[in-house]
DRENDO-1510 file (C-alpha; in Angstrom, 1 decimal, always signed):
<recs>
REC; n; res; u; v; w
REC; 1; UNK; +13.0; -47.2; +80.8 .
REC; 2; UNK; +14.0; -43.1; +80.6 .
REC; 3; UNK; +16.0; -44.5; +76.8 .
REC; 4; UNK; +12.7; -46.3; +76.0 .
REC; 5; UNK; +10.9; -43.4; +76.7 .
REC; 6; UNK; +13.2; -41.3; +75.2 .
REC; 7; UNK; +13.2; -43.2; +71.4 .
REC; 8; UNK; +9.2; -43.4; +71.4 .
REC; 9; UNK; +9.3; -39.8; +71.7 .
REC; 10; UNK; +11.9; -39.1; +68.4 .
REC; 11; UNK; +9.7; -41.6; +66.7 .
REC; 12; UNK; +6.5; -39.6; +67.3 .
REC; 13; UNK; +8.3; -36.6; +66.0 .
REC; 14; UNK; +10.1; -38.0; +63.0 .
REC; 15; UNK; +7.0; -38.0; +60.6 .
REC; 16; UNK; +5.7; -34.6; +61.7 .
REC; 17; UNK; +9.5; -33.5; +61.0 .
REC; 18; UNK; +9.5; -35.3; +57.4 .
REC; 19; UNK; +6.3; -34.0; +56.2 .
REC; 20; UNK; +7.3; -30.6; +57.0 .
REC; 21; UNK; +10.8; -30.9; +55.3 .
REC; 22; UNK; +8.4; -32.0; +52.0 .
REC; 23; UNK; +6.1; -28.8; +52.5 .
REC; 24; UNK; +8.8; -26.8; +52.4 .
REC; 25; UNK; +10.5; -28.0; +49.4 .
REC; 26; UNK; +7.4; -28.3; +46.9 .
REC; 27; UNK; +6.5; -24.6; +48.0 .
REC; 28; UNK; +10.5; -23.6; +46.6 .
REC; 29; UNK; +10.1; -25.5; +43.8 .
REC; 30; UNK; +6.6; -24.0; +42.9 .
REC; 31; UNK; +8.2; -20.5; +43.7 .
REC; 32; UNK; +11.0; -21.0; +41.4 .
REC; 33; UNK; +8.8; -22.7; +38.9 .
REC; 34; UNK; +6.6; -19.3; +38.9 .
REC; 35; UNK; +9.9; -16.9; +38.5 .
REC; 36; UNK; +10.9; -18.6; +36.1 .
REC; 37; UNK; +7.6; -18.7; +34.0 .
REC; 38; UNK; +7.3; -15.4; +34.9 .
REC; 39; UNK; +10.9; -14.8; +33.3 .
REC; 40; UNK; +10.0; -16.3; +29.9 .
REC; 41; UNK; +6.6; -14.6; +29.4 .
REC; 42; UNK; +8.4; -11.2; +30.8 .
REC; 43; UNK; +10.5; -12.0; +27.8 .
REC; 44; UNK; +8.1; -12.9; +25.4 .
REC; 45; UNK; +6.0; -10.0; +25.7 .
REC; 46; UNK; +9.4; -7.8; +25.5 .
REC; 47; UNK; +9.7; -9.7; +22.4 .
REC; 48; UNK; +6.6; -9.0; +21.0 .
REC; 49; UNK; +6.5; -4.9; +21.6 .
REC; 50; UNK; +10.1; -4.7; +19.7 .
REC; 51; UNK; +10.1; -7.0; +17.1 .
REC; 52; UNK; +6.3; -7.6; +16.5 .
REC; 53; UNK; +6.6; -11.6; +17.2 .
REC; 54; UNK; +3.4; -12.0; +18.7 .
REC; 55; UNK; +1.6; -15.4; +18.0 .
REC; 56; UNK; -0.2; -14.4; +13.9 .
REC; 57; UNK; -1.1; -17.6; +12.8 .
REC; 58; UNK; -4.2; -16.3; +11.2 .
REC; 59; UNK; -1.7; -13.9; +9.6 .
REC; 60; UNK; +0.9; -16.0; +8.7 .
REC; 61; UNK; +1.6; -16.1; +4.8 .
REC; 62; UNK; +3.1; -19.1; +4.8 .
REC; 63; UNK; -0.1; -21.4; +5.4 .
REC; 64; UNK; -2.2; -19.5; +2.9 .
REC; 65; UNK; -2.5; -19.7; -1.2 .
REC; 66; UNK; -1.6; -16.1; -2.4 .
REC; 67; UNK; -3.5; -14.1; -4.1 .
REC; 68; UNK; -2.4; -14.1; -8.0 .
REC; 69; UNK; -4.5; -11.3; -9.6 .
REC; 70; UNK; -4.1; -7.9; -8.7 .
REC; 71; UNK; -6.0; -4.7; -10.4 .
REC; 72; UNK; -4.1; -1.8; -9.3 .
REC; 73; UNK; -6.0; +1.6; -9.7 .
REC; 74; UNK; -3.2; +4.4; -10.2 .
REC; 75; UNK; -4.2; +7.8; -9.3 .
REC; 76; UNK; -1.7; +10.7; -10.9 .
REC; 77; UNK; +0.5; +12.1; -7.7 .
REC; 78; UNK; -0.9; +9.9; -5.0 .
REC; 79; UNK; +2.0; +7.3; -4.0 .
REC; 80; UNK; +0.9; +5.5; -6.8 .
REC; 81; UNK; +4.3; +4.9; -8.7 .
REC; 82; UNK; +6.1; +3.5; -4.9 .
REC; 83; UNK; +3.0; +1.2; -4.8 .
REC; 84; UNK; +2.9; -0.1; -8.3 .
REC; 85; UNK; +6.7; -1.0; -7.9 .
REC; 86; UNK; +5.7; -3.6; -4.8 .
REC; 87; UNK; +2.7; -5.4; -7.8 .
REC; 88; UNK; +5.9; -5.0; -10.3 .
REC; 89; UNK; +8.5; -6.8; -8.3 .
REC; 90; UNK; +6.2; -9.6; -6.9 .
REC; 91; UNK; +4.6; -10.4; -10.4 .
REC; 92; UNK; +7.8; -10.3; -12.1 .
REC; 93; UNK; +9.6; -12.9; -9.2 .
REC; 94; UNK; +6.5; -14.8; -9.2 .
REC; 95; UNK; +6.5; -15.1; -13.6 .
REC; 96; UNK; +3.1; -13.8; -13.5 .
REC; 97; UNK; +1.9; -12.1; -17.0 .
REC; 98; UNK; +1.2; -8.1; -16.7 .
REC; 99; UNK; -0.9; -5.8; -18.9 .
REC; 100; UNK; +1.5; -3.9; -20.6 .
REC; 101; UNK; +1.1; -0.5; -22.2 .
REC; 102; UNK; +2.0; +0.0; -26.0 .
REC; 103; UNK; +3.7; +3.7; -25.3 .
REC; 104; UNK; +6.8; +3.7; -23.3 .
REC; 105; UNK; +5.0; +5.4; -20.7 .
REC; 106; UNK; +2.6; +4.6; -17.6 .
REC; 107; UNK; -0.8; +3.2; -19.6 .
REC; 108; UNK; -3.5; +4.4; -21.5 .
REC; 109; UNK; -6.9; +6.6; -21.5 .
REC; 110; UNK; -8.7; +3.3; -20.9 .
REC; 111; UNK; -8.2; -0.8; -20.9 .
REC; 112; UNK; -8.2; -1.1; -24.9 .
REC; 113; UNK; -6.2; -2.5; -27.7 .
REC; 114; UNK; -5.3; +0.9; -28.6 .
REC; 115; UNK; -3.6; +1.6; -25.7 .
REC; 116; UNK; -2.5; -1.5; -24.1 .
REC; 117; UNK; -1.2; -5.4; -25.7 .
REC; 118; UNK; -4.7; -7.9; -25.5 .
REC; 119; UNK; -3.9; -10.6; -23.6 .
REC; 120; UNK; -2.0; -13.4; -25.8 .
REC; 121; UNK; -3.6; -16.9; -26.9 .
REC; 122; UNK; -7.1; -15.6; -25.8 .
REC; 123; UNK; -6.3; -15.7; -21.7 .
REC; 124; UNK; -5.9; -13.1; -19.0 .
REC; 125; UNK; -3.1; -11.1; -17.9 .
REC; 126; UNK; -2.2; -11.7; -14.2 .
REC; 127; UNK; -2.1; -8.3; -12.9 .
REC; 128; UNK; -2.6; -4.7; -13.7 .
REC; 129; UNK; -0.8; -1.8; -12.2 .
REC; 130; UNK; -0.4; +1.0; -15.4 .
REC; 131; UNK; -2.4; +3.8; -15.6 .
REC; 132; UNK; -6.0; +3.6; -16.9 .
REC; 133; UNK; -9.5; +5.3; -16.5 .
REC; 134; UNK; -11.4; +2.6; -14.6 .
REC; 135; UNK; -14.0; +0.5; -16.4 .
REC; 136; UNK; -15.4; -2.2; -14.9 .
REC; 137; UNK; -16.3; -3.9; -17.9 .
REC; 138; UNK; -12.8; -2.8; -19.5 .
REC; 139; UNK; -10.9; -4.7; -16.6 .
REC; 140; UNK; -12.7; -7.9; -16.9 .
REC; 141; UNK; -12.1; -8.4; -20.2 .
REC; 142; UNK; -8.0; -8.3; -19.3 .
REC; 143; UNK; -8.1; -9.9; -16.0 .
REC; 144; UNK; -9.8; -13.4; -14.2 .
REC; 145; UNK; -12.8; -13.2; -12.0 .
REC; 146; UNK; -11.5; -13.9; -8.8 .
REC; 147; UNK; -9.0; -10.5; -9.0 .
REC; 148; UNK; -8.6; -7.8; -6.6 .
REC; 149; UNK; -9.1; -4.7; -7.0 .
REC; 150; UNK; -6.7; -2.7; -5.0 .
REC; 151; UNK; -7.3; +1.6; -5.2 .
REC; 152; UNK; -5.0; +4.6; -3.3 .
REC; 153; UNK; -6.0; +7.6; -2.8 .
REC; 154; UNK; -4.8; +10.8; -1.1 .
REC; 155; UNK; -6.3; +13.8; +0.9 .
REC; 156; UNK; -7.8; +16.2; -1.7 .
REC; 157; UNK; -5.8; +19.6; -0.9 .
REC; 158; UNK; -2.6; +18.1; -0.8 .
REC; 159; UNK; -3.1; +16.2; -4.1 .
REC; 160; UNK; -4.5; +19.2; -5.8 .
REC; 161; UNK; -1.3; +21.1; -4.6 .
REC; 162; UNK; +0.7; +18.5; -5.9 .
REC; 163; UNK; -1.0; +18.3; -9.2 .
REC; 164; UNK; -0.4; +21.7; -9.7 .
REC; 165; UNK; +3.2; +22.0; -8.6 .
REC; 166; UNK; +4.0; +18.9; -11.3 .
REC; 167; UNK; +1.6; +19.3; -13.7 .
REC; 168; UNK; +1.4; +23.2; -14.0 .
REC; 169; UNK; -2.2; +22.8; -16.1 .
REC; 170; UNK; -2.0; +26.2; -17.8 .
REC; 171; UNK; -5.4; +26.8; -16.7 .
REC; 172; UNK; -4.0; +27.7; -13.5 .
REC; 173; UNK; -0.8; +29.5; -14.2 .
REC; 174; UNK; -1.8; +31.2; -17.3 .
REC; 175; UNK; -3.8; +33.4; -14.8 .
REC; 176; UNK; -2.2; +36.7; -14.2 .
REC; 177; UNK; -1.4; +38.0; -10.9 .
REC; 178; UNK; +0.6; +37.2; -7.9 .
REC; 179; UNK; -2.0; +34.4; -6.8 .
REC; 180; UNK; -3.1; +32.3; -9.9 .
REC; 181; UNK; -4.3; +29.4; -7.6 .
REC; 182; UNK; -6.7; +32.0; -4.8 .
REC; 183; UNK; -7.7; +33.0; -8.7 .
REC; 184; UNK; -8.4; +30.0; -10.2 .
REC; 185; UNK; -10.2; +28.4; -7.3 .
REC; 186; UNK; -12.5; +32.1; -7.1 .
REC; 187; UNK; -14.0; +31.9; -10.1 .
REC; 188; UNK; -17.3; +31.2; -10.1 .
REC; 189; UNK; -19.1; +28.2; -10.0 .
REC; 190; UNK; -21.2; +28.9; -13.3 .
REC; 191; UNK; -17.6; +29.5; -15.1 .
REC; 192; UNK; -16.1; +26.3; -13.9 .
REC; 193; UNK; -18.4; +24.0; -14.3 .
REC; 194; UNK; -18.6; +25.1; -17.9 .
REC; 195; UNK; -15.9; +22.8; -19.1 .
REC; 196; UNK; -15.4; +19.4; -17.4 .
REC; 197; UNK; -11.5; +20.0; -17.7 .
REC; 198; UNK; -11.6; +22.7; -14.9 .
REC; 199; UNK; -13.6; +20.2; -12.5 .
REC; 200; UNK; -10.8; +17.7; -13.7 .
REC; 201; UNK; -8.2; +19.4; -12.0 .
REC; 202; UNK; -10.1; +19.7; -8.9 .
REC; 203; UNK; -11.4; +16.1; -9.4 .
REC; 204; UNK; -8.3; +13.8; -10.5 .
REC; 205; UNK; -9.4; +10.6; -8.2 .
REC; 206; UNK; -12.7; +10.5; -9.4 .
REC; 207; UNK; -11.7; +11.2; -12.5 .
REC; 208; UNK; -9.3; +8.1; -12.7 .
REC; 209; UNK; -12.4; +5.8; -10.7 .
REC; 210; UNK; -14.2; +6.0; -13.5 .
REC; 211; UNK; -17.2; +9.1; -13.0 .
REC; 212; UNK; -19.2; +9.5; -16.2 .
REC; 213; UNK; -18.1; +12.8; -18.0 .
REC; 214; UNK; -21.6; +14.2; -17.8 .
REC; 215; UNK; -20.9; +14.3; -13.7 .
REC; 216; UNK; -18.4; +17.0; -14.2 .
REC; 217; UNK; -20.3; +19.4; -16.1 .
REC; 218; UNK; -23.0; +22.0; -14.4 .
REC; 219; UNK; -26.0; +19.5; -14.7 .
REC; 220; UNK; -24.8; +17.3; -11.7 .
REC; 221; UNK; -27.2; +14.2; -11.4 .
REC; 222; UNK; -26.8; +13.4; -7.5 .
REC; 223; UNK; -29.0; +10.2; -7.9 .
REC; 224; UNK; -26.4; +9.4; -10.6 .
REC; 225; UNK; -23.4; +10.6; -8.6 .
REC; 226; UNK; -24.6; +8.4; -5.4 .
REC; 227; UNK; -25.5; +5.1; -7.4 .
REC; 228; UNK; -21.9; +5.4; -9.2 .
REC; 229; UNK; -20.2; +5.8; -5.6 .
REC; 230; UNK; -22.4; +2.8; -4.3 .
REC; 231; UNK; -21.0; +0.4; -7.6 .
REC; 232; UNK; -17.2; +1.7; -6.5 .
REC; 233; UNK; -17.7; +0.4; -3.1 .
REC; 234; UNK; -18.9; -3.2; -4.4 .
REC; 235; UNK; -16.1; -3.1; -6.9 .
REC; 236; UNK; -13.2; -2.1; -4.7 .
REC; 237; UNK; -11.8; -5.0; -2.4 .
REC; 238; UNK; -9.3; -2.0; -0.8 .
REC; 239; UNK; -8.5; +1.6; -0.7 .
REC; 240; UNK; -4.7; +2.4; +0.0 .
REC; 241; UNK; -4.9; +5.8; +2.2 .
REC; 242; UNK; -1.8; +7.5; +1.0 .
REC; 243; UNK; -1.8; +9.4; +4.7 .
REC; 244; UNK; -1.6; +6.2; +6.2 .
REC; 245; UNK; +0.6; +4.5; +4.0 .
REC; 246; UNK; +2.0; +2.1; +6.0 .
REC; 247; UNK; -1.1; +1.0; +8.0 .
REC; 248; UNK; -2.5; +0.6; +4.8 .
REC; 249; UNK; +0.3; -1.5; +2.9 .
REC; 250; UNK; -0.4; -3.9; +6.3 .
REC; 251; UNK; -3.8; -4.3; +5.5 .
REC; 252; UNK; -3.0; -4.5; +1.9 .
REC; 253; UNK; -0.2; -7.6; +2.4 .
REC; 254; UNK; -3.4; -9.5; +4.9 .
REC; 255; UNK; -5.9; -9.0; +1.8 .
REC; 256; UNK; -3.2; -10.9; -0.7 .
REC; 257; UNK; -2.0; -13.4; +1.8 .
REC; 258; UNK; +1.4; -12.2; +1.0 .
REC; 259; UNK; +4.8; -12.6; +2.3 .
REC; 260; UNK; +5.8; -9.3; +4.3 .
REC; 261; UNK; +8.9; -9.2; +2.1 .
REC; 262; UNK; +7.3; -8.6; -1.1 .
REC; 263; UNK; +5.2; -5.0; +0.0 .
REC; 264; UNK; +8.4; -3.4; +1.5 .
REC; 265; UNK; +8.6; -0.3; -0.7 .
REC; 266; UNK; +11.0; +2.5; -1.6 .
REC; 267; UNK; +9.8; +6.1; -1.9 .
REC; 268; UNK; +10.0; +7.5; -5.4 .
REC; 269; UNK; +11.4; +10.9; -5.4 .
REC; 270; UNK; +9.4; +13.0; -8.2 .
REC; 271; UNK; +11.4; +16.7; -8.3 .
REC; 272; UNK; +8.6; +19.3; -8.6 .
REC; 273; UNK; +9.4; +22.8; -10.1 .
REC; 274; UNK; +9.6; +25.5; -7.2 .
REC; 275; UNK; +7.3; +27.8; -8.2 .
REC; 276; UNK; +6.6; +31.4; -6.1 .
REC; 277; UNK; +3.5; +32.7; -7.4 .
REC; 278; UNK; +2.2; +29.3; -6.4 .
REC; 279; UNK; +0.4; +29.3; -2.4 .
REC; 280; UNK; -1.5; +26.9; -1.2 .
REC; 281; UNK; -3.1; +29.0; +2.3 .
REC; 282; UNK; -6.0; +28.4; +4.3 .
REC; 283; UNK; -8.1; +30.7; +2.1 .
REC; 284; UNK; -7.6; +28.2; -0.9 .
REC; 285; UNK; -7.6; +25.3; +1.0 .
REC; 286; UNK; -11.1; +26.2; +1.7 .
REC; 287; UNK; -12.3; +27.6; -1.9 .
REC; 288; UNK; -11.0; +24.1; -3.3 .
REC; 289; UNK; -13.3; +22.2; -0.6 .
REC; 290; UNK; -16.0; +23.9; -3.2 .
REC; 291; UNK; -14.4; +22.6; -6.4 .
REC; 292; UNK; -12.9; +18.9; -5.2 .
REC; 293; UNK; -16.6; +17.5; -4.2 .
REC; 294; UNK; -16.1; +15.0; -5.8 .
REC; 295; UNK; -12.9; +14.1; -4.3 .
REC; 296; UNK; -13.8; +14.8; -0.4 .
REC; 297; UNK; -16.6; +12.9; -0.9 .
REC; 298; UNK; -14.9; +9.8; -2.2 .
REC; 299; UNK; -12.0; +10.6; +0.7 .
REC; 300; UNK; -14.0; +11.2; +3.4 .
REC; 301; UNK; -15.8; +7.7; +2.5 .
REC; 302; UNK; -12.7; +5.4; +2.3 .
REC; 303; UNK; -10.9; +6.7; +4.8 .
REC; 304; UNK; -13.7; +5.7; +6.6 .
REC; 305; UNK; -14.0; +2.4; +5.7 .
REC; 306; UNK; -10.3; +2.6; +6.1 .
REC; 307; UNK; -10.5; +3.4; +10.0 .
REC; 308; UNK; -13.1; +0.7; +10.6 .
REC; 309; UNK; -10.9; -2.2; +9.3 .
REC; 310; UNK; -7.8; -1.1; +11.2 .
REC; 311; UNK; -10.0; -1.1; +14.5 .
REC; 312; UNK; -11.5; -4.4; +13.3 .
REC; 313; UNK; -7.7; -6.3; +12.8 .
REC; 314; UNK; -6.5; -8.9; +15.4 .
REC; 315; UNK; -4.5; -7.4; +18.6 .
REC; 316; UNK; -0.9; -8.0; +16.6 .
REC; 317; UNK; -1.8; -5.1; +14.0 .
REC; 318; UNK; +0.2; -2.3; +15.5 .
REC; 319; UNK; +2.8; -4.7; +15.8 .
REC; 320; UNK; +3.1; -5.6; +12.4 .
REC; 321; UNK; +3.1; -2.0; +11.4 .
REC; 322; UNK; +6.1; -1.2; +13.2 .
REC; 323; UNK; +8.3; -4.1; +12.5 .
REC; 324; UNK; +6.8; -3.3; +9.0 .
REC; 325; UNK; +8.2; +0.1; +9.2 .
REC; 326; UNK; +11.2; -1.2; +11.0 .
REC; 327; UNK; +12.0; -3.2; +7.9 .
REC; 328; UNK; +11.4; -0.7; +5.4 .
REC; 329; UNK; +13.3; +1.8; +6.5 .
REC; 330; UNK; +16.3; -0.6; +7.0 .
REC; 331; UNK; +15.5; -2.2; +3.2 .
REC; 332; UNK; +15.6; +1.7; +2.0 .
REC; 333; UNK; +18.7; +2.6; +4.2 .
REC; 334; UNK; +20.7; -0.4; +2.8 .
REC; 335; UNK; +19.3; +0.6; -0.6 .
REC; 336; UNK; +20.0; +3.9; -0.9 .
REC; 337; UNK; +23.5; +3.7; +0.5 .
REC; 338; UNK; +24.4; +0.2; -2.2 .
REC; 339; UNK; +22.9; +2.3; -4.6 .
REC; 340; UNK; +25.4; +5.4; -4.6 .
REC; 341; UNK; +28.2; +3.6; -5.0 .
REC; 342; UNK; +29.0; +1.3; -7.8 .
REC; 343; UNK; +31.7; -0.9; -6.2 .
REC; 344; UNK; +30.0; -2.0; -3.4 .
REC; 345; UNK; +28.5; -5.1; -3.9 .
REC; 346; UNK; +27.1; -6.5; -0.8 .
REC; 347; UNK; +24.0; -7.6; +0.6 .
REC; 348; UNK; +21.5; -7.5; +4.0 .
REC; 349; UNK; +19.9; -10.3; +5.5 .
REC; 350; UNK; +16.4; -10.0; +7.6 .
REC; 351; UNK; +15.7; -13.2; +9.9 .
REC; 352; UNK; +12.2; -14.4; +9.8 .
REC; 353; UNK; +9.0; -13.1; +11.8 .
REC; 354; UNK; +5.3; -14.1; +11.8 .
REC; 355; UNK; +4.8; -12.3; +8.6 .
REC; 356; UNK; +7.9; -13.0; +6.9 .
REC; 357; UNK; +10.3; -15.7; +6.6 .
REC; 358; UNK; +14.1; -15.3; +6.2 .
REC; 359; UNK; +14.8; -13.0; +3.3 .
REC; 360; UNK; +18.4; -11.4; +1.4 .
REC; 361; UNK; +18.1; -8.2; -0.4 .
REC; 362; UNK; +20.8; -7.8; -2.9 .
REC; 363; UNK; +22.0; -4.7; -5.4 .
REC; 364; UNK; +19.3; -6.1; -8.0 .
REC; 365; UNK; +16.7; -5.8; -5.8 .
REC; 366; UNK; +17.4; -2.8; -4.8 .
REC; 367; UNK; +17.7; -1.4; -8.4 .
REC; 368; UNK; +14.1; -3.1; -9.3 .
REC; 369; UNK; +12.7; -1.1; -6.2 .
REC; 370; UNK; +13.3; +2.1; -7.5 .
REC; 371; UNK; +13.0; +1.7; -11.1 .
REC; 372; UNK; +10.5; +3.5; -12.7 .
REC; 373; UNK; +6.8; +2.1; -14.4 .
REC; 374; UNK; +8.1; +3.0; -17.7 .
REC; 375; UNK; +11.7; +1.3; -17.2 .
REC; 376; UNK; +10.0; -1.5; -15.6 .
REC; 377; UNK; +7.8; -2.2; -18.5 .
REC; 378; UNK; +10.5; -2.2; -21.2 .
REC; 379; UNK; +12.4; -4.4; -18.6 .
REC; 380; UNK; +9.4; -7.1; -18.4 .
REC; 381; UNK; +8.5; -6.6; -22.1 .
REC; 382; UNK; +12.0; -8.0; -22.9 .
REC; 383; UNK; +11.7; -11.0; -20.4 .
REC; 384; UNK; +8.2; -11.7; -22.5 .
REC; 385; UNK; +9.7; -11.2; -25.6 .
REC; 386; UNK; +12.7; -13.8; -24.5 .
REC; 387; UNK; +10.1; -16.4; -22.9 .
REC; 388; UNK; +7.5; -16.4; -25.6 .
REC; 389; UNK; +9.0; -15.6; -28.7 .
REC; 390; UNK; +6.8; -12.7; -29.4 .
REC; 391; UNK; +7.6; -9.2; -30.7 .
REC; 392; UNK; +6.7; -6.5; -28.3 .
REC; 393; UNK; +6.9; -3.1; -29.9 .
REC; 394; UNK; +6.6; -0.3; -27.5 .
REC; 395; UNK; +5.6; +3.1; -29.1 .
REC; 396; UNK; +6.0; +5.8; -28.3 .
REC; 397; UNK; +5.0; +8.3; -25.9 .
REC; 398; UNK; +1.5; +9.8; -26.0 .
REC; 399; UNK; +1.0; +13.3; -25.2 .
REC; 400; UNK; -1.3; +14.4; -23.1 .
REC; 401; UNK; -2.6; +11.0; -21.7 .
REC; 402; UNK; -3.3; +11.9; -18.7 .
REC; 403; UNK; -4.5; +16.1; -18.4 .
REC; 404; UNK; -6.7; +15.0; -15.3 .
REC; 405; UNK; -4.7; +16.9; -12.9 .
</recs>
């Protein structure tokens, strides 16, 4: 009876003891199914902050149609020659048609027969990146409808000084004294705006945009002025901010649809001539404020606009800037070191991201990266003369084609 007993007992406990011994191994299994979880989104996100591989979709270039025409707006001494290279590169890889200049040099006053090849068997070029006074019009009847129109500017002090330095406009250093810039920018306002070349060289970016010659002179027309400004912002799809260079070429890349690879860009070293009667100080920093108006005001504006489409991007942004940057720096780094030494012959290889996919720079690339406008364009006139069967002539250089700055 006590064994009787004794078995109902076990039984009675046996179920409570199973069900517990099943509590207890769902709630391990659910802790080890969190850590791990844990693990790979730890792992992800670590991901994401070094390489930039956040989820882009919407950014991805691979599920998007390119865009094929491309207006570049070069501005003298603004970054313009390491950005035209990237419009260079991609046109030439993707046998897109450019409008080419007829001098050996980097364009013409404006888009015209005189100065540049019309486009062959009544079509339109593919993209523009030479130099060329802006005209609307002008543009239009080289390129389709649908193009953008891509600009870069820089802040107004820093390009003036670099105008200068470059440049040296006689205007400037034919001024006696131990200061011809404090000198140049005190002159009065009735003397400068006497000719429109003075207001030129504080002025190069609005110059290049396009402003009407009569803005530069005394009798400014601010009705004219604003209206003008108000057309440049309907016409311009982006402003490149050359302070910002790389935020900007990001922006730039989303606006095309293009593969990340093809707006890596190399930094074109332009050797100015030291000069020591040449400061650039507070005080003249603030008298060219006076003569730039033009400029600030165009500055001020799309930088701006600049600011509000970085705050207005998707969250993985900042990460595409700095694997951008990342990138770049190793592209250059390989470049630069393949490039001073003829016998080396190697190449780099950069694994895919959200922007890119898997891409191999070689010595050729390298060499087309740094390669000048003017090299460039002999380079691609060849290919069309090969191609096409057409003679290209290019002339030659034309002085003074560009005395904005």
């Amino acid at each position: 009876m006590v064994i009787v007993r004794s078995i109902a007992k076990y039984i009675k406990i046996i179920p409570r003891f199973v069900f517990l011994v099943c509590c207890s191994l769902l709630i391990l299994f659910g802790v080890r199914l969190y850590n791990g979880s844990a693990a790979i989104v730890g792992s992800q996100t670590s991901s994401k902050r070094v390489f930039g591989k956040e989820n882009a979709s919407s950014q991805t270039p691979h599920k998007h149609s390119p865009v094929r025409h491309v207006a570049f707006l070069k501005v003298d001494k603004a970054g313009s020659t390491s950005v035209g290279n990237i419009f260079l590169r991609y046109g030439e890889e993707m046998n897109l048609t450019f409008v080419l200049p007829r001098n050996h040099t980097m364009g013409g006053y404006l888009f015209t027969s005189k100065y540049f090849f019309p486009p062959p068997n009544d079509t339109k070029y593919d993209i523009s990146c030479a130099h060329a006074k802006y005209n609307r019009t002008k543009y239009e009847s080289f390129l389709p409808s649908d193009t953008k129109y891509i600009g870069i500017m820089r802040e107004p002090f820093s390009h003036f000084q670099s105008c200068v330095r470059f440049y040296r406009p006689k205007r400037v250093l034919d001024i006696t004294g131990k200061n011809p810039v404090l000198n140049f920018l005190s002159l009065s306002k009735d003397f400068r705006n006497k000719t429109d070349r003075v207001e030129i060289i504080c002025n190069p970016t609005a110059r290049y945009l396009g402003f009407p010659n009569g803005i530069f002179n005394k009798k400014r027309d601010q009705g004219q002025i604003n209206n003008y400004i108000r057309q440049l912002e309907k016409d311009i799809n982006f402003m490149l901010i050359l302070e910002y260079l790389d935020e900007s070429i990001v922006l730039m890349r989303r606006i095309l649809k293009w593969d990340l690879r093809h707006v890596l860009y190399g930094k074109q070293v332009v050797n100015n001539v030291e000069d020591p009667r040449l400061k650039f100080g507070y005080e003249e920093a603030m008298l060219h404020k006076s003569c730039a108006h033009l400029d600030y005001r165009l500055y001020n504006l799309f930088l701006d606009k600049f600011k509000e489409s970085v705050k207005n991007q998707p969250s993985d942004f900042r990460d595409e800037v700095a694997y951008f940057r990342t990138a770049r720096i190793k592209y250059n780094n390989f470049c630069l070191s393949l490039l001073s030494d003829v016998k080396i012959n190697s190449s780099i290889s950069f694994d895919g991201s959200p922007w890119n996919k898997p891409f191999v720079v070689t010595r050729e690339n390298c060499r087309k990266m740094y390669m000048g406008f003017a090299e460039f364009s002999r380079y691609i006139a060849t290919e069309t003369e090969f191609k096409s069967g057409l003679s290209i002539l290019i002339q030659p250089y034309y002085k003074n084609l560009f005395p904005y700055c």
